[in-house]
mmCIF file of the N, C-alpha and C atoms, coordinates in Angstrom:
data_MODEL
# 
_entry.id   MODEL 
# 
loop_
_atom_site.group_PDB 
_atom_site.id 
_atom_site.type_symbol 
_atom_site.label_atom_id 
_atom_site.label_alt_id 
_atom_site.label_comp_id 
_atom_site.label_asym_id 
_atom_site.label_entity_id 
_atom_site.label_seq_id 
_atom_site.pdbx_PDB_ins_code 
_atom_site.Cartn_x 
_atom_site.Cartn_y 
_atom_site.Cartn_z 
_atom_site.occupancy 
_atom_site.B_iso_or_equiv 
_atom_site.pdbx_formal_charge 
_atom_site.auth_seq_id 
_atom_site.auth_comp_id 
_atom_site.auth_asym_id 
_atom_site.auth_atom_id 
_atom_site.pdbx_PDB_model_num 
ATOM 1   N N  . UNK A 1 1  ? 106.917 65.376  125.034 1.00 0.00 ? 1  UNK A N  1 
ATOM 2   C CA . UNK A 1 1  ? 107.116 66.784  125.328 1.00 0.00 ? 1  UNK A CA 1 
ATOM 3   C C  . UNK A 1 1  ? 108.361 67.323  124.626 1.00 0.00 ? 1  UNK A C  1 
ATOM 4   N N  . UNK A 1 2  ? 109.329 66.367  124.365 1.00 0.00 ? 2  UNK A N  1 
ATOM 5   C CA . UNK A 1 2  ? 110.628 66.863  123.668 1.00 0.00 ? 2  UNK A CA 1 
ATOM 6   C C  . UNK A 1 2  ? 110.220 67.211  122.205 1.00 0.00 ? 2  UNK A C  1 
ATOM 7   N N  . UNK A 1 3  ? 109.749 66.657  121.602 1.00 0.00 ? 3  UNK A N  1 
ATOM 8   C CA . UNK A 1 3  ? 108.917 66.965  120.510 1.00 0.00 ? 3  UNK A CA 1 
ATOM 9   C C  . UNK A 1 3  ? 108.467 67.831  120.326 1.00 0.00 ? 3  UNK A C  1 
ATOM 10  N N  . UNK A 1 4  ? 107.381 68.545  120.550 1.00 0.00 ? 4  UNK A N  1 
ATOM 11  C CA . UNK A 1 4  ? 106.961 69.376  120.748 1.00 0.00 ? 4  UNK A CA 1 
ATOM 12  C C  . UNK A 1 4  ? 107.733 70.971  121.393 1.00 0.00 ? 4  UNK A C  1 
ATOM 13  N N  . UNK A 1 5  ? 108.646 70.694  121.744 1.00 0.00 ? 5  UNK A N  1 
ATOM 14  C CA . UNK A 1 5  ? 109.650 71.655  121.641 1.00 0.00 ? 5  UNK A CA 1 
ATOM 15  C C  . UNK A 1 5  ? 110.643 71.951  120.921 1.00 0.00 ? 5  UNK A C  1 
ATOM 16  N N  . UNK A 1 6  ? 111.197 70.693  120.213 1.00 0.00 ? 6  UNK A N  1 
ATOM 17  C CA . UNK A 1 6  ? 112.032 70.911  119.048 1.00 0.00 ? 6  UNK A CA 1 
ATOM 18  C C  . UNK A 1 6  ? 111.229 71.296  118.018 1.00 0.00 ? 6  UNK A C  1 
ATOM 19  N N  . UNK A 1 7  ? 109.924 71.059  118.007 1.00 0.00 ? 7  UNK A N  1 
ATOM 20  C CA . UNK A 1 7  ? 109.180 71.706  116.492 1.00 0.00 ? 7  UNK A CA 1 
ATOM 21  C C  . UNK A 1 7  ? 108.874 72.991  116.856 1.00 0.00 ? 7  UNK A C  1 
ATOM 22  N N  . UNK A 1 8  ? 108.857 73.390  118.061 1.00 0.00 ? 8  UNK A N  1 
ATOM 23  C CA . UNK A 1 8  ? 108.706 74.656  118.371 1.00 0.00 ? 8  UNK A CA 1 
ATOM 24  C C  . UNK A 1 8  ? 109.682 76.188  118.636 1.00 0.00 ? 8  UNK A C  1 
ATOM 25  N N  . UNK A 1 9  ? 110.913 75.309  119.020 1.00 0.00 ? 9  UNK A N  1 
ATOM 26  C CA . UNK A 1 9  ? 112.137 76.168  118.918 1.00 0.00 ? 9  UNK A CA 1 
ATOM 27  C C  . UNK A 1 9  ? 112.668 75.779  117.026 1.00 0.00 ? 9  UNK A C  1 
ATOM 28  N N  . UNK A 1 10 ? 112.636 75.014  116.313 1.00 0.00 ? 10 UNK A N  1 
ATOM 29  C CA . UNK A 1 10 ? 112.686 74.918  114.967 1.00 0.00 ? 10 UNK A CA 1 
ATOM 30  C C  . UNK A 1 10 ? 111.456 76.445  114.190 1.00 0.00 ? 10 UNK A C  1 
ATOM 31  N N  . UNK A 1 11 ? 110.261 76.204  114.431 1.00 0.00 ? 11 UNK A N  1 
ATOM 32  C CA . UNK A 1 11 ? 109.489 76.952  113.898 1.00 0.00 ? 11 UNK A CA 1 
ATOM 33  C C  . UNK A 1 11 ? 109.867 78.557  114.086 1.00 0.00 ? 11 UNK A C  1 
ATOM 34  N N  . UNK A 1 12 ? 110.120 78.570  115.461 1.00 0.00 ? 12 UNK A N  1 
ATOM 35  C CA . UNK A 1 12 ? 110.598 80.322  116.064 1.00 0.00 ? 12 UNK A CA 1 
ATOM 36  C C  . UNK A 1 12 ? 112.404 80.440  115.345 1.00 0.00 ? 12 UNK A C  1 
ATOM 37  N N  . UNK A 1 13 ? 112.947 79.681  115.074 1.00 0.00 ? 13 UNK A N  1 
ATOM 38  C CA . UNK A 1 13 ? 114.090 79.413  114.050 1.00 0.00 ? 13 UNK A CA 1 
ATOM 39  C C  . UNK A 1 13 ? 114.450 80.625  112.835 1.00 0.00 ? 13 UNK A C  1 
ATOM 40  N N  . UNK A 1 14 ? 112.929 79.754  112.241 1.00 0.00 ? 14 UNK A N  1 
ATOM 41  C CA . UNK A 1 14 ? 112.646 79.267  110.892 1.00 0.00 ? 14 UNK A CA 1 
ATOM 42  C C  . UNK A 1 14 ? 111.906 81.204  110.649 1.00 0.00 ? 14 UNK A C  1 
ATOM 43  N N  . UNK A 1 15 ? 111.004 81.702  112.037 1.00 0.00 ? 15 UNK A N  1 
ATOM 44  C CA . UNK A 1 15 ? 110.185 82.783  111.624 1.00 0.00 ? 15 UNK A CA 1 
ATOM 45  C C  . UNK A 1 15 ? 111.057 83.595  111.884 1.00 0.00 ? 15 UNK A C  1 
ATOM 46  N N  . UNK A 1 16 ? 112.529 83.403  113.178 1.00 0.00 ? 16 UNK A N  1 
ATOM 47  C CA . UNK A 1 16 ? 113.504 84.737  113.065 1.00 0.00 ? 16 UNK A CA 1 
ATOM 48  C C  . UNK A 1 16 ? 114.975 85.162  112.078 1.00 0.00 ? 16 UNK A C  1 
ATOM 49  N N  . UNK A 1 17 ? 114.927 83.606  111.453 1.00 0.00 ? 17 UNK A N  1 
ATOM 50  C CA . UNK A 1 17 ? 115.707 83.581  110.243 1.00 0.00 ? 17 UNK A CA 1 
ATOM 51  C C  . UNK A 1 17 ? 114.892 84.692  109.410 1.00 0.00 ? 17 UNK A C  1 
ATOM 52  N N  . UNK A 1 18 ? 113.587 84.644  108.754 1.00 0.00 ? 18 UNK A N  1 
ATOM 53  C CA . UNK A 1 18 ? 112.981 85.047  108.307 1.00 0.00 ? 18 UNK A CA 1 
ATOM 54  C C  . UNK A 1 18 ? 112.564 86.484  108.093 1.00 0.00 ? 18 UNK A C  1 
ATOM 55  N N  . UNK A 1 19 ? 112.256 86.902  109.682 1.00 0.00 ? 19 UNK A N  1 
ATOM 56  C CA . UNK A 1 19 ? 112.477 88.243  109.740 1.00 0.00 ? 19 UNK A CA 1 
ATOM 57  C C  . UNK A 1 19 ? 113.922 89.481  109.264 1.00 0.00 ? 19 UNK A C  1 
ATOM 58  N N  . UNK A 1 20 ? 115.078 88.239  110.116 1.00 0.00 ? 20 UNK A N  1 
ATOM 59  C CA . UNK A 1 20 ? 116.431 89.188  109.530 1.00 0.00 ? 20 UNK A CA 1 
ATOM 60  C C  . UNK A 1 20 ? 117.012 89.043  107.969 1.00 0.00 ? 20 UNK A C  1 
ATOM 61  N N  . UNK A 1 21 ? 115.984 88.582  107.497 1.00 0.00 ? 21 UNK A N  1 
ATOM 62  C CA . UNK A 1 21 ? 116.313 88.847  105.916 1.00 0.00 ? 21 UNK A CA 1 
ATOM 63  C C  . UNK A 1 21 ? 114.867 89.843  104.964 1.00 0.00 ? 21 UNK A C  1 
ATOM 64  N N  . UNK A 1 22 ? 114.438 89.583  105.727 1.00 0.00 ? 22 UNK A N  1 
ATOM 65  C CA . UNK A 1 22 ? 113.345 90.723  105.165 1.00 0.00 ? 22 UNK A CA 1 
ATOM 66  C C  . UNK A 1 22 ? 113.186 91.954  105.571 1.00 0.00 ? 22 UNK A C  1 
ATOM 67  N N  . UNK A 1 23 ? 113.325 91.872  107.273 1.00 0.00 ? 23 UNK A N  1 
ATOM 68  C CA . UNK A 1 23 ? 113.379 93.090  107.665 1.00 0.00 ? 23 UNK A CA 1 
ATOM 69  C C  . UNK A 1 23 ? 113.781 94.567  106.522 1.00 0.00 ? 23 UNK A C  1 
ATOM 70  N N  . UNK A 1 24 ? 115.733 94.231  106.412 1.00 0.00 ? 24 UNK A N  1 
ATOM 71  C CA . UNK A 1 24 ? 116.286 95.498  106.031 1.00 0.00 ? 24 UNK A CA 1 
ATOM 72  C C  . UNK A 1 24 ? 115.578 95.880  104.394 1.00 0.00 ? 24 UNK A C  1 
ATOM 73  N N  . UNK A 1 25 ? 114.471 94.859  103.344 1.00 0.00 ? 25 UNK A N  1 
ATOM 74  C CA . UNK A 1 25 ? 113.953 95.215  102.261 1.00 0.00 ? 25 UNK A CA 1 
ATOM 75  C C  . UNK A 1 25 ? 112.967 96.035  102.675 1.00 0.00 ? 25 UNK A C  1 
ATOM 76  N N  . UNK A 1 26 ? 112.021 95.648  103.909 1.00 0.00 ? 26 UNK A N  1 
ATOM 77  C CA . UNK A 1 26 ? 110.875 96.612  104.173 1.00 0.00 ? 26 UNK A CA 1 
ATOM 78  C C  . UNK A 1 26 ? 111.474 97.683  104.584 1.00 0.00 ? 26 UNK A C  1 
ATOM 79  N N  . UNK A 1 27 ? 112.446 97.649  105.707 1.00 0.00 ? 27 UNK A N  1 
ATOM 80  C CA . UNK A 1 27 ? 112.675 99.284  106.097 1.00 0.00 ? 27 UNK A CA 1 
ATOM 81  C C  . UNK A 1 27 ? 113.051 99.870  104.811 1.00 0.00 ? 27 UNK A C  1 
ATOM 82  N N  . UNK A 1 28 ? 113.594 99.515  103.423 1.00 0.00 ? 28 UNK A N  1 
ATOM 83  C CA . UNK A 1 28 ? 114.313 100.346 102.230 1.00 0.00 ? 28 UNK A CA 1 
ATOM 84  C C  . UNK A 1 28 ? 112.907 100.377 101.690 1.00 0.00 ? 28 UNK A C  1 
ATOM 85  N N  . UNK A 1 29 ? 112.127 99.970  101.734 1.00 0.00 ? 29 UNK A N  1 
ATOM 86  C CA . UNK A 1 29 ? 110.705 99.778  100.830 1.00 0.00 ? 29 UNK A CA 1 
ATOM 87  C C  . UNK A 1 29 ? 110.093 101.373 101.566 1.00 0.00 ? 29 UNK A C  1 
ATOM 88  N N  . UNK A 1 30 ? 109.818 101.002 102.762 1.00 0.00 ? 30 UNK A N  1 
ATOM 89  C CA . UNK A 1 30 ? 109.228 102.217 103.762 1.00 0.00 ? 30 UNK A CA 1 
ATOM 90  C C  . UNK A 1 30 ? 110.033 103.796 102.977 1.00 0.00 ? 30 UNK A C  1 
ATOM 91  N N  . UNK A 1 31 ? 111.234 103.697 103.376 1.00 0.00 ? 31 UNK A N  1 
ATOM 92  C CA . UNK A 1 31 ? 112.094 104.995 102.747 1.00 0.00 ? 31 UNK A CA 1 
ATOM 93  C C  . UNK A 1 31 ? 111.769 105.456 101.982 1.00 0.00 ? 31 UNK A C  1 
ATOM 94  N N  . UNK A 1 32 ? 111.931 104.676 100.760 1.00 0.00 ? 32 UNK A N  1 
ATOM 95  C CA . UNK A 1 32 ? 111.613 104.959 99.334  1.00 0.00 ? 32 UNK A CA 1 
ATOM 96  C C  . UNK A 1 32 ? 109.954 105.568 99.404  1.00 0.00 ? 32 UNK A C  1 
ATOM 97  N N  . UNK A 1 33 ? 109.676 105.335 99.701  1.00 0.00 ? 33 UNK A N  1 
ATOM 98  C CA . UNK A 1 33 ? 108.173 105.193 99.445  1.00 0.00 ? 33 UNK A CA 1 
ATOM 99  C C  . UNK A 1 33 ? 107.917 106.872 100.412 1.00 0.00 ? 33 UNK A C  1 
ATOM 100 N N  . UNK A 1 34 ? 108.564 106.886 101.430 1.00 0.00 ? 34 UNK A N  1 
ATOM 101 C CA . UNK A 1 34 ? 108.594 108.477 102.259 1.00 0.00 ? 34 UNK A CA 1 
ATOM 102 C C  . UNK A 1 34 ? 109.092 109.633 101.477 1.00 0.00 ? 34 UNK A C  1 
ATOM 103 N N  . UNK A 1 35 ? 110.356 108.866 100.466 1.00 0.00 ? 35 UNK A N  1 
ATOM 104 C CA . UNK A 1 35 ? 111.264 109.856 99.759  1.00 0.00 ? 35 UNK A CA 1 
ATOM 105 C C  . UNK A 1 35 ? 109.884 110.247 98.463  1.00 0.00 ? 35 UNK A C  1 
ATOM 106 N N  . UNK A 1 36 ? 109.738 109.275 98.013  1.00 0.00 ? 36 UNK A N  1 
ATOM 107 C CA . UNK A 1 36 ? 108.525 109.490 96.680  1.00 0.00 ? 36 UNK A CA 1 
ATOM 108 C C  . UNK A 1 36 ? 107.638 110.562 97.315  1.00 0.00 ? 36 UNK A C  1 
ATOM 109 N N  . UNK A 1 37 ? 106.854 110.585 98.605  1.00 0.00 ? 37 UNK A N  1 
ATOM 110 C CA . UNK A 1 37 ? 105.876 111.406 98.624  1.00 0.00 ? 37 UNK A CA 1 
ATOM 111 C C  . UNK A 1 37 ? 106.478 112.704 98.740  1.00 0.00 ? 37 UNK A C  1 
ATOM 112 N N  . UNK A 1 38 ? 107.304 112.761 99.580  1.00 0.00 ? 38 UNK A N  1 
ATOM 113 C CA . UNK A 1 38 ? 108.216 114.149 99.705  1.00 0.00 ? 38 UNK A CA 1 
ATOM 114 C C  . UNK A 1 38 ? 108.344 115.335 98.526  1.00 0.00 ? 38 UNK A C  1 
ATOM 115 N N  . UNK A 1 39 ? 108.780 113.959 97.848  1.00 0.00 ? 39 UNK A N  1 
ATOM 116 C CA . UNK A 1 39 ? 109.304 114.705 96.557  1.00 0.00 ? 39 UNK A CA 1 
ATOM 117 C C  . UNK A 1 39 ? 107.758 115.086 95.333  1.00 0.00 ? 39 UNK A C  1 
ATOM 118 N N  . UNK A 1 40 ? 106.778 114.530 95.379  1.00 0.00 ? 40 UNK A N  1 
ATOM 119 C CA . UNK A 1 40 ? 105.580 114.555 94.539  1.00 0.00 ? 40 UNK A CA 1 
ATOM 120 C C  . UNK A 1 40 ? 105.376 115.822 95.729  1.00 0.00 ? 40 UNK A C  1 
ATOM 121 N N  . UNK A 1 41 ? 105.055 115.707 96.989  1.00 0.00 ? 41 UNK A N  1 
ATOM 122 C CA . UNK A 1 41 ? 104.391 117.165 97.993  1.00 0.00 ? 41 UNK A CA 1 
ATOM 123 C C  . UNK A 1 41 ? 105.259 118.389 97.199  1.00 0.00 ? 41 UNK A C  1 
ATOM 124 N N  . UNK A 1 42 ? 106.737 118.082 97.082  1.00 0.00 ? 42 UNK A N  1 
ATOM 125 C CA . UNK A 1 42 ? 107.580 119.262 96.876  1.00 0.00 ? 42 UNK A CA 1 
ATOM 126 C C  . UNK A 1 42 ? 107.049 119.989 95.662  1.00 0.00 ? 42 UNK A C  1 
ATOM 127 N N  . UNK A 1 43 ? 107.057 118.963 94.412  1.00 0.00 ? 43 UNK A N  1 
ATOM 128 C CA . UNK A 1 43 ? 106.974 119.072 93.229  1.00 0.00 ? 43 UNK A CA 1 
ATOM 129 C C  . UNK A 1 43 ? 105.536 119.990 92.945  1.00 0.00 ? 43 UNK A C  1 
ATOM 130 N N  . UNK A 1 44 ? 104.413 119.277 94.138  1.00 0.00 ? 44 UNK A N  1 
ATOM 131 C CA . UNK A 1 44 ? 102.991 120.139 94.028  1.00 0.00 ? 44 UNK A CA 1 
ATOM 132 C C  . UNK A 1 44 ? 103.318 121.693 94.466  1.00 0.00 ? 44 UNK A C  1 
ATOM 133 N N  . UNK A 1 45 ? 103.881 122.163 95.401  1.00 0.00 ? 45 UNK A N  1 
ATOM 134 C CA . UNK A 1 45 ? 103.785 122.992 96.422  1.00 0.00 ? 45 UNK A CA 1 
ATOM 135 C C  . UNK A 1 45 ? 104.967 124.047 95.012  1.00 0.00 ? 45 UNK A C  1 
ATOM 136 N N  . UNK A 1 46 ? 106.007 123.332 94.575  1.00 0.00 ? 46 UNK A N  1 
ATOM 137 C CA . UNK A 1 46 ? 106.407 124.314 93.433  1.00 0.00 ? 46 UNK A CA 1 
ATOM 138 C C  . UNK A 1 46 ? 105.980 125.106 92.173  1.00 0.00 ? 46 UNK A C  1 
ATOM 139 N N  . UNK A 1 47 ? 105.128 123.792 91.726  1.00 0.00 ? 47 UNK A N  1 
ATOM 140 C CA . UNK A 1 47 ? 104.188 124.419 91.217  1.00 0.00 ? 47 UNK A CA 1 
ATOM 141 C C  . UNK A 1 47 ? 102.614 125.242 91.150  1.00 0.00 ? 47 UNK A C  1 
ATOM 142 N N  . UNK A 1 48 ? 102.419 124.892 92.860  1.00 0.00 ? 48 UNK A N  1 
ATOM 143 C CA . UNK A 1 48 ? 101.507 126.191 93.118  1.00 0.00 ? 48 UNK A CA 1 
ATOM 144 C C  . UNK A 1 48 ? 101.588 127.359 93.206  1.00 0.00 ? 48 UNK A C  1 
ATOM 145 N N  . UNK A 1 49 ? 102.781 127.366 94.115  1.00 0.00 ? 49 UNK A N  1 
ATOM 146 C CA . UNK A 1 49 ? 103.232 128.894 93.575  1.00 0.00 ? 49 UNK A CA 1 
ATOM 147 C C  . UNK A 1 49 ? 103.862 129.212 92.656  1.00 0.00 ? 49 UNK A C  1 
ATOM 148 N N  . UNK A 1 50 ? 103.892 128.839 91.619  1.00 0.00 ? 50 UNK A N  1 
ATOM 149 C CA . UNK A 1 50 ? 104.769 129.281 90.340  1.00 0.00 ? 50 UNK A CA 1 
ATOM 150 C C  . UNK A 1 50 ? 103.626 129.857 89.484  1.00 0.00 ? 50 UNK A C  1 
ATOM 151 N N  . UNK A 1 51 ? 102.765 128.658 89.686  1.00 0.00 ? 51 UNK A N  1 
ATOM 152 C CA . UNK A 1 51 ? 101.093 129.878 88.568  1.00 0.00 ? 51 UNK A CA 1 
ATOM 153 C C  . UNK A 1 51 ? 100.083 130.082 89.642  1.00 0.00 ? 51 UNK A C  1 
ATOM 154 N N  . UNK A 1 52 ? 99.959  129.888 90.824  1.00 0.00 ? 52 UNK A N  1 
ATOM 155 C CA . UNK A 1 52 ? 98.604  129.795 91.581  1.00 0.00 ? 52 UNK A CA 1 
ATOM 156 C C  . UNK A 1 52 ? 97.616  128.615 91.619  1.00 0.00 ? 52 UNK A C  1 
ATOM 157 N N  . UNK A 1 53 ? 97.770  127.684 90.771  1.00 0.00 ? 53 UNK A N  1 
ATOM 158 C CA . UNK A 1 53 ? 96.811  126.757 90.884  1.00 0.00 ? 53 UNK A CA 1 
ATOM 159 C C  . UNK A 1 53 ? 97.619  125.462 90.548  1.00 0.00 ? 53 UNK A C  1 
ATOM 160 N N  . UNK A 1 54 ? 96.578  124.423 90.924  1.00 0.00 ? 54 UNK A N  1 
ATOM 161 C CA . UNK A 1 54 ? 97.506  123.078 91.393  1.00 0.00 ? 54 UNK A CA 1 
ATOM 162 C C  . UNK A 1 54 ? 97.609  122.426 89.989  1.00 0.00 ? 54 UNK A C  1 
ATOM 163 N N  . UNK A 1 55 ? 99.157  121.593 90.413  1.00 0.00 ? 55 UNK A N  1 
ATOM 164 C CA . UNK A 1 55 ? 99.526  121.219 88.424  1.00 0.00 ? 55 UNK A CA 1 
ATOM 165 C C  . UNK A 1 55 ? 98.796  120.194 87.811  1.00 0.00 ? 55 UNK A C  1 
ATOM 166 N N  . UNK A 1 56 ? 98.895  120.085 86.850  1.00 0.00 ? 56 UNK A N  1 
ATOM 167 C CA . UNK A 1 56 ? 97.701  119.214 85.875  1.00 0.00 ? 56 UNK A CA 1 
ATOM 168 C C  . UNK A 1 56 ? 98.944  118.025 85.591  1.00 0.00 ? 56 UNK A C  1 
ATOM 169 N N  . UNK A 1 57 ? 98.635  116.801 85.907  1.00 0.00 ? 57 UNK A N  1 
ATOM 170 C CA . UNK A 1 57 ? 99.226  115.967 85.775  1.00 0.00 ? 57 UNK A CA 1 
ATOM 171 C C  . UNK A 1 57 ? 99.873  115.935 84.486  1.00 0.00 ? 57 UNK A C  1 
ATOM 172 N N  . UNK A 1 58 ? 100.820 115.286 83.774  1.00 0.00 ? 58 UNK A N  1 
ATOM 173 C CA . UNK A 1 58 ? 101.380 115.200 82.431  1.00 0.00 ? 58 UNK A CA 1 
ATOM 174 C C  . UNK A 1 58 ? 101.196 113.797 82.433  1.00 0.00 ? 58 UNK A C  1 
ATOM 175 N N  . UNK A 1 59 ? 100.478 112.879 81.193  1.00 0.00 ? 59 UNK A N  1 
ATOM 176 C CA . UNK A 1 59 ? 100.210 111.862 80.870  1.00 0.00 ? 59 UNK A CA 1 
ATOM 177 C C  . UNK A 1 59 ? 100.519 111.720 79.864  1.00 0.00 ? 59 UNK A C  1 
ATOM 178 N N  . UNK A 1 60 ? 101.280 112.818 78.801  1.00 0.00 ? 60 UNK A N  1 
ATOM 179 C CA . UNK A 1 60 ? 101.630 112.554 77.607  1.00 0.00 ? 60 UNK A CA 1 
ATOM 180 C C  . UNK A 1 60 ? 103.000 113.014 77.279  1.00 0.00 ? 60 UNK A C  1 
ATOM 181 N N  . UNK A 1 61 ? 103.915 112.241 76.557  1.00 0.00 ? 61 UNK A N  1 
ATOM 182 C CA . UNK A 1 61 ? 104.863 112.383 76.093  1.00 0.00 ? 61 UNK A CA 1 
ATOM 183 C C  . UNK A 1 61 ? 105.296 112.974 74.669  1.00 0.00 ? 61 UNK A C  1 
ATOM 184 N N  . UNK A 1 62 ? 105.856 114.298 74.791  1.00 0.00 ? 62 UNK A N  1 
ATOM 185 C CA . UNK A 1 62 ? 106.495 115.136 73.028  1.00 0.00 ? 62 UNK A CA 1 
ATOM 186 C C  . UNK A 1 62 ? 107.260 113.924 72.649  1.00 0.00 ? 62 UNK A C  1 
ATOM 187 N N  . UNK A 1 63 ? 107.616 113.832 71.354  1.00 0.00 ? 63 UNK A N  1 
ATOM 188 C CA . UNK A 1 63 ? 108.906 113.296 70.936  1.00 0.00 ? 63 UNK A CA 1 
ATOM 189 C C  . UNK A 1 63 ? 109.273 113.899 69.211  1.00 0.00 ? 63 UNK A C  1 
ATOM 190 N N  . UNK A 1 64 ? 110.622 113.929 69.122  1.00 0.00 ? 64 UNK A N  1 
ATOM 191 C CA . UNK A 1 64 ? 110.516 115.028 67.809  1.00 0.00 ? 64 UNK A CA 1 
ATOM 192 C C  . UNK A 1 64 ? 111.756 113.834 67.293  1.00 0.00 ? 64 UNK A C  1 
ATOM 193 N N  . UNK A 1 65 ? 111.341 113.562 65.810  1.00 0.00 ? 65 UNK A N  1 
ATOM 194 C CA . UNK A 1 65 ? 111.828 112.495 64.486  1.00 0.00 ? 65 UNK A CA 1 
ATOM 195 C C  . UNK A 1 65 ? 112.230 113.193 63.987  1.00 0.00 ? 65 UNK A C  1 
ATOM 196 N N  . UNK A 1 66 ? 113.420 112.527 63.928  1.00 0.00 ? 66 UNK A N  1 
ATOM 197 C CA . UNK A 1 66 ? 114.452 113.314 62.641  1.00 0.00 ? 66 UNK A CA 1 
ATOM 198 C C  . UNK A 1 66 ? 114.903 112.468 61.899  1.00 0.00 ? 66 UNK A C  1 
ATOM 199 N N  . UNK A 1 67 ? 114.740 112.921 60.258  1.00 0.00 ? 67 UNK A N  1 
ATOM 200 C CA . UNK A 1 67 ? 114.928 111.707 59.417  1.00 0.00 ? 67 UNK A CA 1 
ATOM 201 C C  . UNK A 1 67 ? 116.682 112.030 59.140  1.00 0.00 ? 67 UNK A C  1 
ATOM 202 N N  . UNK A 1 68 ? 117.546 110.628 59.263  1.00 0.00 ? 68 UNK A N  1 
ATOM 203 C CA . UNK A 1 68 ? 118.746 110.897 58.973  1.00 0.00 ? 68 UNK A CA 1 
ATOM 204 C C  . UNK A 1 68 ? 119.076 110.363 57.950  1.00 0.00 ? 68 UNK A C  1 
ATOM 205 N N  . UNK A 1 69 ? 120.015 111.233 56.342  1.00 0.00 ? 69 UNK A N  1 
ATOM 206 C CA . UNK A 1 69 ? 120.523 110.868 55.193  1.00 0.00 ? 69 UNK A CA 1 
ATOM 207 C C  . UNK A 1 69 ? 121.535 109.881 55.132  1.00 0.00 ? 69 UNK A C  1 
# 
């Protein structure tokens, strides 16, 4: 029976070590991830009312070459 309790207070150890090091990455993971939508809702809602209709994603990048002497 002692056995079986040291592998068992070891294991609950081992899973609350575990938690207090991961925990504070998920709660920053969660944030981030609240802040991103916020800011994409904001970004939609600015540009609806700026022309009336919802924005067309940008998938392409300008870039302007300049040859130097």
């Amino acid at each position: 029976m002692n056995t079986l309790m040291d592998n068992l207070v070891g294991i609950l150890t081992v899973l609350g070590i575990f938690v207090v090091v991961a925990l504070p990455s998920l709660v920053g993971l969660a944030h981030e991830r609240r802040v991103d939508r916020q800011l994409r809702e904001a970004d939609a809602d600015r540009s609806r009312s700026d022309t009336g209709r919802p924005a067309r994603p940008h998938g392409f990048v300008t870039t302007t070459v300049t040859v130097h002497s």
